[in-house]
C-alpha positions, 0 to 999 in steps of 0.5 A: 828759365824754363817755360811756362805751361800755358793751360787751355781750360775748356767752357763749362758745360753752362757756359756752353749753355749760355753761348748756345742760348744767345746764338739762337736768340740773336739769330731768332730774333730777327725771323720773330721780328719780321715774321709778326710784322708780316702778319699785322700787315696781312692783318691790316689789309684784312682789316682794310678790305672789310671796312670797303666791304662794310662801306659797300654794304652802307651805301646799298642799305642807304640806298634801299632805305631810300627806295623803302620811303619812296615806296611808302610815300603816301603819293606813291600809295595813292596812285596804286590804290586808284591802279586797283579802282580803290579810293580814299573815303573818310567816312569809311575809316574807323579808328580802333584803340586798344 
């Protein structure tokens, strides 16, 4: 008996194609992966510093809003009217309507 001929066909050029495609998709995929996941995280500690920033910003309006009444009480207008030689006569005030 004689030997067969064992014929080696090579991968058609789509199916070259297609081995590329899925070389660069494996290889791809984890870089993509770890990339975007770095990104959110920058973006969450962004995020995070902010809100720090927003609470700072919070509590400095609080306080001023405080010292605003403080400034405003009617004490407070009264100890200045008389620091100026002014007082409170009712008689004096007028109420005008629109």
């Amino acid at each position: 008996m004689g030997r067969k001929k064992v014929i080696k066909r090579k991968p058609s050029k789509f199916a070259k194609l297609i081995y590329t495609l899925a070389i660069i998709l494996v290889v791809s995929f984890p870089v993509v992966s770890i990339a975007s996941k770095a990104f959110v995280s920058k973006l969450n500690i962004d995020v995070e510093k902010l809100k720090k920033e927003v609470e700072k910003h919070e509590k400095t309006n609080q306080s001023l809003t405080m010292k605003i009444n403080e400034l405003a009480s009617l004490e407070n207008i009264q100890e200045v009217a008389k620091e100026y030689g002014l007082e409170y006569n009712n008689d004096n005030i007028k109420v005008v309507m629109k």
